[in-house]
N, C-alpha and C positions, 0 to 999 in steps of 0.2 A: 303463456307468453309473458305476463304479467310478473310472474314469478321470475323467470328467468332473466326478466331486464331488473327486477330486484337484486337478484344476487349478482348482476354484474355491477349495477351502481354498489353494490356495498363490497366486491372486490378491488373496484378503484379507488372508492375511498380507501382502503384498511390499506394499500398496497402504494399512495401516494405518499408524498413526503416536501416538507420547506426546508432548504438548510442555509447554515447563516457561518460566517466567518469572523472571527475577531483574534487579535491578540495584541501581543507589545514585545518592546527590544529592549534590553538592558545593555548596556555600553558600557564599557570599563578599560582603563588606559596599563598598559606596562612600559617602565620607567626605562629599561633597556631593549636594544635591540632583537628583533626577532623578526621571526617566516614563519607567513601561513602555511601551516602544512597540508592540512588534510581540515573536511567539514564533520562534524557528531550528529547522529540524531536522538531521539529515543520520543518513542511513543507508547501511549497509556489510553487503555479505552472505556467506558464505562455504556451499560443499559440502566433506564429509569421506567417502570411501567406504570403508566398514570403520577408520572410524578414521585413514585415513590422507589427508595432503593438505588442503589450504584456511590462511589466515591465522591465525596465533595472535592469541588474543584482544586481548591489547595493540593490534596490528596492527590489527585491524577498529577498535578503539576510535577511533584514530589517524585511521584512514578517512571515518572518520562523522564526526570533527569535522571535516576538511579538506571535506567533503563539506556540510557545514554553514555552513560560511563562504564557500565557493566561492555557494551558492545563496543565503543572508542577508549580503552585504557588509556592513559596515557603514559609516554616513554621520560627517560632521561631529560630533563631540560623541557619539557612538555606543559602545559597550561591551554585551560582552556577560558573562551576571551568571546565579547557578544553574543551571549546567550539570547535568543527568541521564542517566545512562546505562539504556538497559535491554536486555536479551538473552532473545531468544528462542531459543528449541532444541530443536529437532524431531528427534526420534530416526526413524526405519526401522529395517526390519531391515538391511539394507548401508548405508544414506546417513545422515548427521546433516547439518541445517541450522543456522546460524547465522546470526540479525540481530542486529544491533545497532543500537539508533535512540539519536541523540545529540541530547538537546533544550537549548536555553536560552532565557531572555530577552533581548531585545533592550532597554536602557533607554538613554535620553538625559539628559544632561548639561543641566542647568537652572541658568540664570543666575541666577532670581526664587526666590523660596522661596514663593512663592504662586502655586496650579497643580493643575490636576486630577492625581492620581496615575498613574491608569489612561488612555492614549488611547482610544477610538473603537474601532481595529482591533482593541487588546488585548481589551478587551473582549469584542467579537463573537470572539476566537478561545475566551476562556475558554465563553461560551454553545453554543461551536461552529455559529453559525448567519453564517459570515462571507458565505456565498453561499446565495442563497436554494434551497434544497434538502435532501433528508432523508436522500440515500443515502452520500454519501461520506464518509468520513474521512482526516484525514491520520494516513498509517500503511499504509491498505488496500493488499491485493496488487491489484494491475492487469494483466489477461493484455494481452500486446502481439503481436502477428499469434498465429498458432498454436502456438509454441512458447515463445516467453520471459515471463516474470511481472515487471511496475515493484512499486514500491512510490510511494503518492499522499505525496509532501512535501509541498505547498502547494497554495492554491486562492485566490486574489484575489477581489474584486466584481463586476468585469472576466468571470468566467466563465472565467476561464484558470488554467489549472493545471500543475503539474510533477509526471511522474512520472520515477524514476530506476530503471534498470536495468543491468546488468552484461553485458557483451559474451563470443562465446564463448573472448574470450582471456582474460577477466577482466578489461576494462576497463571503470571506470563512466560512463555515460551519462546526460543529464538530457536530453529531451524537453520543452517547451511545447504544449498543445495545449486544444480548446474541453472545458469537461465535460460537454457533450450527446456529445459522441464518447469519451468514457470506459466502462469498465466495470469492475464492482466485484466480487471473486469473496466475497461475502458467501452466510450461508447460507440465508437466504431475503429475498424481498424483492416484496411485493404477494401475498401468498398461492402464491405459487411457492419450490420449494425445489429448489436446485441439484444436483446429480447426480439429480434424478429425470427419468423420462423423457416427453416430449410431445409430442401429437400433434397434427400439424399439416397442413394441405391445401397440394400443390402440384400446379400447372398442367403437366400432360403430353399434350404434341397437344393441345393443345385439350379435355383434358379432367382434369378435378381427381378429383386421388385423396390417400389422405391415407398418411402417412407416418410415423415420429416418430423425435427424437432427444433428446441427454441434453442436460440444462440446465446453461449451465459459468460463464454471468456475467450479471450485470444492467447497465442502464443507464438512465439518466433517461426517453428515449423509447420503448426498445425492450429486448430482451431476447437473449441470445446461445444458439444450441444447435449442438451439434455432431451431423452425421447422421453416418450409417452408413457414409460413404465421408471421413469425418475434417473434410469441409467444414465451413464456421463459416457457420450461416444465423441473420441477422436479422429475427423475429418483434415484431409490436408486441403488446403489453399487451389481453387482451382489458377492455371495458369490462363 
């Protein structure tokens, strides 16, 4: 008994975590007129183990804005204007994480001095309702097969979306894909909350027996759990 409340106090430990937020805005003015068009992100992620190893920060910063631009080109007449940085940092007891999300606006260059300020798009990003839906945001982790985590950059009207993630050589990667086939590791979502466990029926010889696994992502139509043999089973939403 002894034993086993050991190796749970030292799963919670290794398995807890602090995380902390900072960043800053840089401002910058354009001398003729323009519209906001559209918002840019680009994010960059680094692991430290004990401290040692992953990108200096400069480095990540650099990242995310290359990362930014590579995914928001810009068009004819296009400039990009208020750049933000912000850094996330997730401490463990061995690992520290680092993001960095690199945001701006995208504004256009206006021949007329009479003109709606805000486009359309702009808009609906500031309401955050650019695609008809309640669960995503841009920023969210995205688990991608069973072992790597995206982060959601963007989502169109279209229903397509970009998640970026980092390869195990540490090379980053952008993905397109539908956001019905997404999933979001938020902490709850429909009256279910993530790391809890549930119970669910599956068909054995022809006969249904019930089982349960931990809950690790949501998603628009269905729901993600992982059983007890590490598989990733999709369950739909009870009504």
């Amino acid at each position: 008994m002894k034993l086993i409340t050991q190796f749970l106090s030292l799963s919670i430990l290794l398995t807890s975590c602090v995380a902390y937020h900072s960043g800053t805005i840089s401002s910058s003015s354009i001398s003729k007129p323009f519209q906001y068009q559209d918002m840019a992100i680009g994010i960059a992620q680094s692991k430290q183990f004990m401290f040692l190893g992953g990108n200096s920060q400069d480095g990540l910063v650099l990242e995310a804005k290359k990362e930014l631009m590579k995914n928001y080109p810009l068009k004819k007449n296009e400039e990009y204007l208020n750049f933000t940085i912000d850094f996330k940092r997730t401490y463990y007891p061995i690992l520290t994480k680092v993001k960095v999300t690199v945001t701006a606006d995208i504004v256009a260059i206006q021949s007329d001095t009479v003109f709606e300020k805000y486009s359309d798009i702009y808009k609906k990003r500031l309401q955050n309702n650019y695609i008809n839906q309640e669960l995503f945001v841009v920023g969210d982790s995205i688990p991608i097969g069973r072992k790597k985590i995206g982060v959601l950059i963007s989502m169109n009207k279209n229903n397509r979306a970009k998640v970026q993630y980092t390869t195990k050589r540490n090379h980053t990667r952008t993905e397109t894909c539908n956001i019905n086939d997404l999933y979001v590791m938020k902490d709850s979502y429909r009256g279910l909350i993530r790391n809890d466990m549930f119970i669910y029926d599956i068909n054995v010889n022809g006969q249904v027996k019930q089982t349960s696994g931990r809950i690790i992502a949501f998603g628009l139509k269905d729901f993600q759990v992982r059983d007890g043999s590490g598989n990733i089973i999709k369950l739909q939403y009870r009504k």
